[in-house]
C-alpha positions in Angstrom: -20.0 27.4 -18.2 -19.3 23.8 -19.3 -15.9 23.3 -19.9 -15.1 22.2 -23.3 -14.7 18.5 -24.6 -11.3 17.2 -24.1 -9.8 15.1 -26.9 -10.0 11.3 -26.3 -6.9 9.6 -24.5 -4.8 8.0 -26.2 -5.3 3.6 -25.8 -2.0 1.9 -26.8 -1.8 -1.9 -27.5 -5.0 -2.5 -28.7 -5.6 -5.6 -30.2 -5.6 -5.2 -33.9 -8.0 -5.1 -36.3 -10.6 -3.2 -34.6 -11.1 -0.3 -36.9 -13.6 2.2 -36.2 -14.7 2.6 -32.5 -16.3 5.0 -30.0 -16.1 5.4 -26.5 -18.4 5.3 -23.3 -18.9 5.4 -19.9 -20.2 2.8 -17.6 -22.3 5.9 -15.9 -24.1 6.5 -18.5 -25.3 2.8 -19.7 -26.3 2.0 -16.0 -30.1 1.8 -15.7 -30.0 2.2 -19.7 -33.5 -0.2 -20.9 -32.2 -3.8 -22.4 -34.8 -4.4 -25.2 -35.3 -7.9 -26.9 -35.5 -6.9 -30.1 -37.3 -3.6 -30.6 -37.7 -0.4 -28.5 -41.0 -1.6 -27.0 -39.7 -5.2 -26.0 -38.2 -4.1 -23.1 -37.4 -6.8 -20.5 -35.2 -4.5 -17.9 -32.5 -1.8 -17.2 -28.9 -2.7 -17.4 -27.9 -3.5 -13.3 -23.8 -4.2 -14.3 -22.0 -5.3 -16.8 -19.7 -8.6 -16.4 -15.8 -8.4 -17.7 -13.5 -11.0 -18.2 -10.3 -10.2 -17.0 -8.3 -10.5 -19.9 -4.6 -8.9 -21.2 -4.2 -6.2 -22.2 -7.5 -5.4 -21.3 -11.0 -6.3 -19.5 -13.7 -7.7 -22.2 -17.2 -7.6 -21.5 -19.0 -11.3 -21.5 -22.5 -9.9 -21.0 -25.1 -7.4 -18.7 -26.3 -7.9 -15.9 -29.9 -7.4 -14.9 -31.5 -7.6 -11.4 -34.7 -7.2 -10.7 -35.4 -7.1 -6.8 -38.1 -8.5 -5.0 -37.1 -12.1 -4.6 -37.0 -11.9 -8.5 -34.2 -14.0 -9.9 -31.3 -12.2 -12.0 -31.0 -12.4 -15.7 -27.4 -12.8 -17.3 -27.2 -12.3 -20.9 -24.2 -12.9 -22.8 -22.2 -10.6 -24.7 -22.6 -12.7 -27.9 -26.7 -12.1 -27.8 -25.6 -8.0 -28.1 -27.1 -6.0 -31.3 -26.4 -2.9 -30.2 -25.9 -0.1 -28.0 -28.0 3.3 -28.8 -28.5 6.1 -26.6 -31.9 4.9 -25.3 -32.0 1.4 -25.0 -29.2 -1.4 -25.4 -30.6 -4.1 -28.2 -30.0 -7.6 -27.7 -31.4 -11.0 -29.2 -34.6 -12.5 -27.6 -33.9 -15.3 -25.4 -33.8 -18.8 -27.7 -37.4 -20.7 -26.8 -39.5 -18.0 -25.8 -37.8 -18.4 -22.3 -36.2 -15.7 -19.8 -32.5 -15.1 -19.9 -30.8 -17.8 -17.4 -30.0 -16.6 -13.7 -26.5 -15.0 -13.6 -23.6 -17.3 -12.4 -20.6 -15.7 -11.3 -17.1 -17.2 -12.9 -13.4 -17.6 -12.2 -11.7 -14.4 -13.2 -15.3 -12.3 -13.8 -15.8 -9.0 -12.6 -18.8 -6.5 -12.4 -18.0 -3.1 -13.0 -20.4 -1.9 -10.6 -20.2 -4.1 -7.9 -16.6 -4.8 -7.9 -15.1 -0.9 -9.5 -17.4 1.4 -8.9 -16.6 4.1 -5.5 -13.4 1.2 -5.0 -10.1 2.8 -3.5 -7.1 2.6 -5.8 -3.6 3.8 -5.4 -2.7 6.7 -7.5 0.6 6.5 -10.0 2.3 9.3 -8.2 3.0 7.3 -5.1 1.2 10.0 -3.2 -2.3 9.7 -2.3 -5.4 7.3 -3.0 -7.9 8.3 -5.3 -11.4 6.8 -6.3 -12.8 4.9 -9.3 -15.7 7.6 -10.2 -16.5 6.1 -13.5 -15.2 3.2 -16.3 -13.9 4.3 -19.8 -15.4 1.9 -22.3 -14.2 1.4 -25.6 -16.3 -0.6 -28.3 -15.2 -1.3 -31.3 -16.8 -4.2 -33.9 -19.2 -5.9 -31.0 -16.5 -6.0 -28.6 -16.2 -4.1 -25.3 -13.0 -3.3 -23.6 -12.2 -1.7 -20.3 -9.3 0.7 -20.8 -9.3 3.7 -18.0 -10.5 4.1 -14.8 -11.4 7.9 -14.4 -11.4 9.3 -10.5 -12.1 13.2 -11.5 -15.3 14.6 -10.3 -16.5 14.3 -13.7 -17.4 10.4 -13.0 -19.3 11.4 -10.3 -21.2 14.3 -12.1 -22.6 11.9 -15.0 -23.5 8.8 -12.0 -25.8 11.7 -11.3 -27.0 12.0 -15.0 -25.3 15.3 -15.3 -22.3 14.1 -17.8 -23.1 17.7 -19.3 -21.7 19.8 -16.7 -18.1 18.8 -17.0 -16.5 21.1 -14.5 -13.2 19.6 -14.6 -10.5 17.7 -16.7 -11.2 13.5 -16.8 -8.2 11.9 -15.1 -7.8 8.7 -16.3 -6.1 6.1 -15.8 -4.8 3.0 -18.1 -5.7 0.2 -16.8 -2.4 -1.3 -18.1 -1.6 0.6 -14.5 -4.6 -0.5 -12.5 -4.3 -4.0 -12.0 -7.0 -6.2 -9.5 -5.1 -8.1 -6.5 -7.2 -11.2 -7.7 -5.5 -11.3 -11.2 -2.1 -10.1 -10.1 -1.7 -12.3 -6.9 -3.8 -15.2 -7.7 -6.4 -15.0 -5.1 -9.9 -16.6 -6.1 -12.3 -14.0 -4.3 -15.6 -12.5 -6.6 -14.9 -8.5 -5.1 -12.1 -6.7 -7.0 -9.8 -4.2 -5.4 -7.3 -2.3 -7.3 -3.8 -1.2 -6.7 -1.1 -0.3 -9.2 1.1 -3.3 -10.3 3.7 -5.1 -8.1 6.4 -3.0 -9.0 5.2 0.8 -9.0 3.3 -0.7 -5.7 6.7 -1.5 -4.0 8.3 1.6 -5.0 5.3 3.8 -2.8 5.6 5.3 0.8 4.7 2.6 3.4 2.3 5.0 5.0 0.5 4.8 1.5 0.8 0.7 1.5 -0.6 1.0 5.0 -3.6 3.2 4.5 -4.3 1.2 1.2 -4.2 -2.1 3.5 -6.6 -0.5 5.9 -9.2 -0.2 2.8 -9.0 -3.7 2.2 -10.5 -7.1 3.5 -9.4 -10.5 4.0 -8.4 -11.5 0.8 -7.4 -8.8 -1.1 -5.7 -7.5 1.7 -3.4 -10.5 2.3 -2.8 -10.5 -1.8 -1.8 -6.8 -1.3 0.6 -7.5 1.8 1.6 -11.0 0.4 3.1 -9.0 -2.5 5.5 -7.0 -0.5 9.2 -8.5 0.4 10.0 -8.8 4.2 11.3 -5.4 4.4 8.5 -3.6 3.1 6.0 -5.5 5.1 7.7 -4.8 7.9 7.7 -1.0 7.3 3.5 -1.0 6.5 3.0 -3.4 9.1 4.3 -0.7 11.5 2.8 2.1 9.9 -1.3 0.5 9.6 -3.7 1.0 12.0 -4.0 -1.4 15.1 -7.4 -2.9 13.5 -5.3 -3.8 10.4 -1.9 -4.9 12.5 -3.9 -7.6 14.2 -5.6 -9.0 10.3 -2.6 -9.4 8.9 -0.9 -11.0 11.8 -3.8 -13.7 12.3 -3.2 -14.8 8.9 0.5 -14.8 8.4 2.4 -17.8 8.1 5.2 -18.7 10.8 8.1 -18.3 8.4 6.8 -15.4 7.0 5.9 -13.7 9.9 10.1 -15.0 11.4 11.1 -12.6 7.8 8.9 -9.9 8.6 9.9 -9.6 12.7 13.7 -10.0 11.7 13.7 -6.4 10.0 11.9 -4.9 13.1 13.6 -3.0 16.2 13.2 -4.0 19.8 11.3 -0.6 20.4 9.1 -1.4 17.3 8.4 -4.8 18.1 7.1 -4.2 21.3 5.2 -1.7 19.9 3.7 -3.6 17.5 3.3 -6.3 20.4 1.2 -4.0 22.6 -2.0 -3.8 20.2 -1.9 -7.9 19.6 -3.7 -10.1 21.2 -2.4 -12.2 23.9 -2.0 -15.6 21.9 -0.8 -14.3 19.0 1.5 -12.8 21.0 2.9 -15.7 22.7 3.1 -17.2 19.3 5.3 -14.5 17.8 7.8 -14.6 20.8 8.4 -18.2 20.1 9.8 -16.8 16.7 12.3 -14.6 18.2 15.5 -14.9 20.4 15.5 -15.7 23.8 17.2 -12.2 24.6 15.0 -10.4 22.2 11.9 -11.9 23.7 12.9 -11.2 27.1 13.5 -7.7 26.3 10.0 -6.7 24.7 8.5 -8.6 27.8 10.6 -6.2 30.0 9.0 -3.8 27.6 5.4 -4.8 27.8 5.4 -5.5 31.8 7.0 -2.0 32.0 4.4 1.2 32.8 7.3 3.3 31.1 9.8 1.8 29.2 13.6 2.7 29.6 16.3 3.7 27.3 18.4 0.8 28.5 15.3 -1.4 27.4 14.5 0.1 24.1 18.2 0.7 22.5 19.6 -1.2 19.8 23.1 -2.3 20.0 23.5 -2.0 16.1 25.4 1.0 15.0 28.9 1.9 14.3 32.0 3.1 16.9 35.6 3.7 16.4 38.9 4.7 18.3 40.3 8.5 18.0 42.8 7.9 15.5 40.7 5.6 13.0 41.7 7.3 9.9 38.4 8.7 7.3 39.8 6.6 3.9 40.0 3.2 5.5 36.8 4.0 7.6 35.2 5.0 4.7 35.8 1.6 2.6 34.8 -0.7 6.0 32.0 1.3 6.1 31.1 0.1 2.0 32.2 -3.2 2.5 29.9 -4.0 5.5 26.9 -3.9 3.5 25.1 -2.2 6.9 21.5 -0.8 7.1 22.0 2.9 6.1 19.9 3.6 9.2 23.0 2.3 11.8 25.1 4.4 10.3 23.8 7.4 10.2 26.4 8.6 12.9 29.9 7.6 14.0 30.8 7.3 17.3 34.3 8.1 18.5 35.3 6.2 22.4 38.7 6.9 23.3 41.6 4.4 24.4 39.8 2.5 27.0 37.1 1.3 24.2 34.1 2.3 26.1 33.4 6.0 26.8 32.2 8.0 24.1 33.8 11.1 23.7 32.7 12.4 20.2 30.0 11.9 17.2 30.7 12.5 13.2 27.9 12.9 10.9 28.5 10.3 7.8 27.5 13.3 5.5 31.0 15.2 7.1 33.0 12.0 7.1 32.3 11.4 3.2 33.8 14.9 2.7 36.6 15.3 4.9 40.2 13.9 3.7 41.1 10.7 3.5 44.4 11.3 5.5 42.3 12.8 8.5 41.4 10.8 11.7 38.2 11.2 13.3 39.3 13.2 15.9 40.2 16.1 14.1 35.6 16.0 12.6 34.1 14.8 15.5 31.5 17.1 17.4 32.2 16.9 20.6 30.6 17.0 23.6 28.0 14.4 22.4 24.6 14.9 23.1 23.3 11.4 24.6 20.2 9.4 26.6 21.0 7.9 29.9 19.8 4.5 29.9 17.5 5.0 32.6 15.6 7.5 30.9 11.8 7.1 30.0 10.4 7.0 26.7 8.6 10.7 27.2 12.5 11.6 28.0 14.1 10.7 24.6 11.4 12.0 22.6 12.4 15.6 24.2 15.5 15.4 23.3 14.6 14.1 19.4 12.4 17.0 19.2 14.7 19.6 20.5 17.7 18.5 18.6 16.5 16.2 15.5 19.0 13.6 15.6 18.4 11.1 13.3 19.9 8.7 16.2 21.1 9.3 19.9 23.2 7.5 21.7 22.9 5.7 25.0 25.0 5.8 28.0 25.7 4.8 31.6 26.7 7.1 34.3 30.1 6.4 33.5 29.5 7.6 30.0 30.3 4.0 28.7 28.5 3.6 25.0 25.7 1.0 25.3 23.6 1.3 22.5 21.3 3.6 20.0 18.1 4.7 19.9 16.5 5.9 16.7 14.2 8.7 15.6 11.3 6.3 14.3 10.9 4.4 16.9 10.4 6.6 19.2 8.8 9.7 18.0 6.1 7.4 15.9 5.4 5.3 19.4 4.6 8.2 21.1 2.7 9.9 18.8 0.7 6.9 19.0 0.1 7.4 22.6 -0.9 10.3 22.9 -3.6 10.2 20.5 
């Protein structure tokens, strides 16, 4: 049983003076006869119809009629629309007795079919991507407006000219929230790809940004990573397939690409490295330190790479009596990534050899008065530095330390290794 009819959504910021208006879908007017004038002129079926991109919303500027073998396209502007009825769309015969001209495509034009239609776009929620099934249509005194993108089933139902059978709720979407990369990032390209805007966009999981990137091409896809500041780049970059890695690296300008490598780990550089090619390789090394470039080539060369290659000397150590207040306020005053200090690390007198760990969650709730010593966990559970990278993802998955720390045989403190970039890398490998 049909479900019943759900009440139009609601449009906000209309432009005014519209009045009375109805609304349809782009399913069910594709293939719908275009008559010149009465029911039997008929001079073809509606292929697309052509939008301007315009704020708040789209406005149609004509249809769209192809006609297939070798026969040229017509384009017939908006203006030369009489009506729309449920059999045939009316327009005005053609001035002269002549054809409609060829269609021409135009700056900042769109066709709903061609360039909407089965296209990927990133849902509000942050959480998944969805499809455009259908386009909500609103007319209203001769104009035509594009106001919602719908990606239920529903869309896909009446594209198969069964719009009766509505089996499920429309979910729409305002197209105040659906913005194309071409209008929002400037990028002259005739395909349309959608995304929400900048700012939602930069608030979503960078697994999310990366599968969204790996959907898109050239263009669009360098408008979608181009929007993204150096730490969120850096965090999709890592988390795209290798395909999509080595596109947006080949088109990446050199101080960009200096941003985007700056916010990156040794370990995830040299992951990132391993799937490049060889000169754009060499060109990205020439952005980095010498010392960090000598590392990830240690890296690369390496069958296995070691602890003592892949550690980061960025996190946070103190002596046995550093007291939790005035830790605490170095600790704010540093302006640190939250990921190096995810752990304290006690080394006694000799300033070397660690001897304890405290959680930042139990130093933010222990007295001010008390010294690290009296928190820490001790013994610590560590890496040696000669370790393998198969080694330290053992010990991440048997104890789920956000971070371990790395040591000699001396148990001198050399450096960190974090969760993410080792657990991701081998996950990788072993697929």
């Amino acid at each position: 049983m049909a479900a019943p009819t759900a009440q139009p959504p609601r449009v906000p910021d209309l432009p005014p003076g519209l009045g009375s208006f109805r609304f349809l879908y782009f399913s069910e007017l594709l293939k719908r006869a275009v008559c010149a004038g009465k029911i039997k002129d008929r001079i073809g079926r509606l292929s697309d119809l052509v939008f301007a991109l315009r704020e708040p919303y789209p406005e149609a500027v004509g249809l769209y009629m192809e006609f297939g073998w070798g026969k040229p396209t017509q384009f017939i502007p908006w203006d030369r629309v009489v009506k729309i009825e449920d059999d045939a769309i009316f327009v005005k015969p053609a001035g002269g007795g002549a054809g409609y001209p060829p269609f021409v495509d135009q700056p900042g034009w769109m066709l709903v079919d061609a360039h909407l239609m089965g296209r990927t776009i990133l849902d509000t929620d942050g959480r998944r991507t969805e499809v455009v099934n259908d386009v909500h249509l609103l007319e209203a005194k001769g104009r035509l407006l594009l106001v919602h993108v719908d990606t239920s089933f529903n869309g896909i139902l009446r594209r198969w000219g069964l719009g009766g059978l509505k089996w499920v709720k429309d979910e729409f979407i305002s197209w105040k929230y659906v913005q194309p990369l071409s209008v929002e990032d400037a990028v002259a390209t005739d395909k349309v790809s959608l995304s929400v805007t900048r700012k939602q966009m930069l608030e979503l999981p960078s697994e999310d940004l990366a599968d969204a990137l790996e959907e898109l091409k050239g263009e669009e896809q360098q408008a979608l990573f181009s929007a993204l500041d150096s730490e969120k780049a850096a965090e999709t970059l890592l988390e795209a397939e290798p395909r999509a890695q080595r596109q947006l690296i080949a088109d990446l300008r050199k101080e960009r690409a200096r941003m985007i490598l700056s916010e990156m780990s040794i370990p995830q550089l040299a992951k990132l490295f391993s799937v490049l090619p060889h000169d754009d390789v060499t060109g990205l090394m020439e952005l980095l330190s010498q010392e960090d470039a000598a590392r990830i080539r240690s890296i690369l060369s390496e069958r296995e790479a070691t602890a003592g290659a892949l550690m980061s000397s960025e996190f946070v150590a103190v002596s046995l009596d550093t007291k939790v207040g005035p830790l605490l306020e170095q600790i704010r005053r540093s302006g640190r990534d939250p990921d190096t200090i995810s752990y304290i690390y006690v080394i006694n007198s000799d300033g070397r050899t660690l001897v304890g760990i405290v959680d930042l969650r139990e130093l933010v709730l222990a007295a001010d008065g008390a010294s690290v010593s009296e928190i820490m966990t001790s013994p610590v559970v560590a890496a040696e530095e000669s370790d393998l990278q198969d080694d330290l993802a053992e010990v991440f998955a048997k104890y789920h330390y956000r971070m371990i720390p790395i040591v000699d045989a001396q148990d001198h403190l050399l450096g960190v290794i974090r969760y993410n970039e080792i657990m991701t890398g081998t996950a990788a490998r072993k697929e």
